[in-house]
C-alpha positions in Angstrom: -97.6 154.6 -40.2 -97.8 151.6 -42.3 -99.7 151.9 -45.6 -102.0 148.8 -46.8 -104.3 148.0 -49.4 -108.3 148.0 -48.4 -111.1 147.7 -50.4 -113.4 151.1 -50.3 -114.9 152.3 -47.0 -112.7 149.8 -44.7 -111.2 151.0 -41.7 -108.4 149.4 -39.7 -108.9 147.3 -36.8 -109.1 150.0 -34.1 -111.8 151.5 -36.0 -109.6 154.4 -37.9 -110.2 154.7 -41.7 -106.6 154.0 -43.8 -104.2 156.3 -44.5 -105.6 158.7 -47.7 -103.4 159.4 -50.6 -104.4 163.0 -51.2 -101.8 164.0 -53.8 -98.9 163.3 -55.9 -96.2 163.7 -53.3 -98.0 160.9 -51.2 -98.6 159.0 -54.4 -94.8 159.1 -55.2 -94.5 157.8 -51.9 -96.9 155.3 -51.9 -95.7 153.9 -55.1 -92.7 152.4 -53.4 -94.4 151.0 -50.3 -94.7 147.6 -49.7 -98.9 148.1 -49.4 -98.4 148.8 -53.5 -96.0 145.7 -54.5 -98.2 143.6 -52.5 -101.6 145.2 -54.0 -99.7 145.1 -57.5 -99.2 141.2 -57.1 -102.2 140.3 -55.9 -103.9 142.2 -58.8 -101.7 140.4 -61.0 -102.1 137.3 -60.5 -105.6 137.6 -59.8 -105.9 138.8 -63.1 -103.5 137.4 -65.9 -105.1 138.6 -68.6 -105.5 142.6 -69.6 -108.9 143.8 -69.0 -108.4 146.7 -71.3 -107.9 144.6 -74.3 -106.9 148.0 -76.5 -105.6 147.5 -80.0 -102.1 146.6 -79.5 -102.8 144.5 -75.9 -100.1 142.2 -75.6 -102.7 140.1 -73.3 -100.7 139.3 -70.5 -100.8 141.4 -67.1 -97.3 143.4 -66.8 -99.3 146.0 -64.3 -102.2 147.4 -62.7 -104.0 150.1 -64.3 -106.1 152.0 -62.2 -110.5 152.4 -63.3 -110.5 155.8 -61.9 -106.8 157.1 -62.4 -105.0 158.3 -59.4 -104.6 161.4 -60.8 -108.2 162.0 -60.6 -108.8 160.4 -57.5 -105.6 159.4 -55.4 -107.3 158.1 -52.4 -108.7 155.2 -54.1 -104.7 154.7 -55.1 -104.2 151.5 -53.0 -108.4 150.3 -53.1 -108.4 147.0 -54.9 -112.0 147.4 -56.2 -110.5 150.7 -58.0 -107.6 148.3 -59.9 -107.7 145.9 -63.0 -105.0 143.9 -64.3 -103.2 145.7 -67.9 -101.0 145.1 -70.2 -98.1 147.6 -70.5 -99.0 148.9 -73.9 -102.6 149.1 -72.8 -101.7 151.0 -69.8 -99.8 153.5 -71.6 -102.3 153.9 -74.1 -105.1 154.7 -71.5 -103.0 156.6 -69.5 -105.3 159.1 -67.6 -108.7 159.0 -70.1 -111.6 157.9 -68.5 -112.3 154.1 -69.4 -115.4 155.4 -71.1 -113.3 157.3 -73.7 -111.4 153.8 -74.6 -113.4 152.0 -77.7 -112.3 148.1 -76.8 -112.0 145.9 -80.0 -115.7 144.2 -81.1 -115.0 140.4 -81.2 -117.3 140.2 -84.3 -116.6 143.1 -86.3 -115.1 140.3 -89.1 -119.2 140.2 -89.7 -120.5 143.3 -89.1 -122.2 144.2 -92.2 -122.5 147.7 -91.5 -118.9 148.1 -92.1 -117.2 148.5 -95.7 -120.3 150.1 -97.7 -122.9 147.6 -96.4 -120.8 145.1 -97.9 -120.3 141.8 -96.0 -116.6 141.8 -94.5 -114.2 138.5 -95.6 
């Protein structure tokens, strides 16, 4: 059975839903089909930038991190709607937290005056 991307609730053209990755041996698998290096690329150059802008992003996409990580849910594995273009560093940093857990950077913490004693920052 050939694997390919979907976005979530589509079903193939005779109707069947898509092959489910249910757990890690089918996401071992999965991860060297061709419905993942095509998923991967489109993702990629979709999205050139990192969306997870962590401290240490290197800002260009390298890989496709996953909004709900596989291992939590590994039949939205190959669902575009479930992937975001990532940095490498970013990805590794996230790794399975939720993306709730991840504090991005504040563009204009320079002026936050809440920060160092009340004092304005600069």
């Amino acid at each position: 059975m050939e694997l390919e991307y979907r976005e979530a609730g589509d079903v193939s053209a005779n109707g069947i839903p898509y092959l489910s990755v249910v757990s890690q041996e089918d996401l071992s698998r999965v991860r060297k089909s061709h419905a993942w290096r095509k998923l991967s690329m489109t993702v990629k150059e979709e999205e050139p930038i990192c969306r997870l802008q962590l401290p240490g992003c290197a800002q260009i996409t390298t890989c496709v991190d996953h909004i709900i990580p596989a291992s939590q849910r590994p039949d939205l594995f190959l669902v575009r709607s479930n992937c975001q273009g990532s940095c490498t560093p970013c990805n590794l940093k996230r790794g399975d937290k939720p993306l709730s857990s991840m504090t991005p950077p504040r563009a204009l913490e320079f002026f936050d005056t809440t920060t160092n004693n009340g004092k304005v920052a600069g």
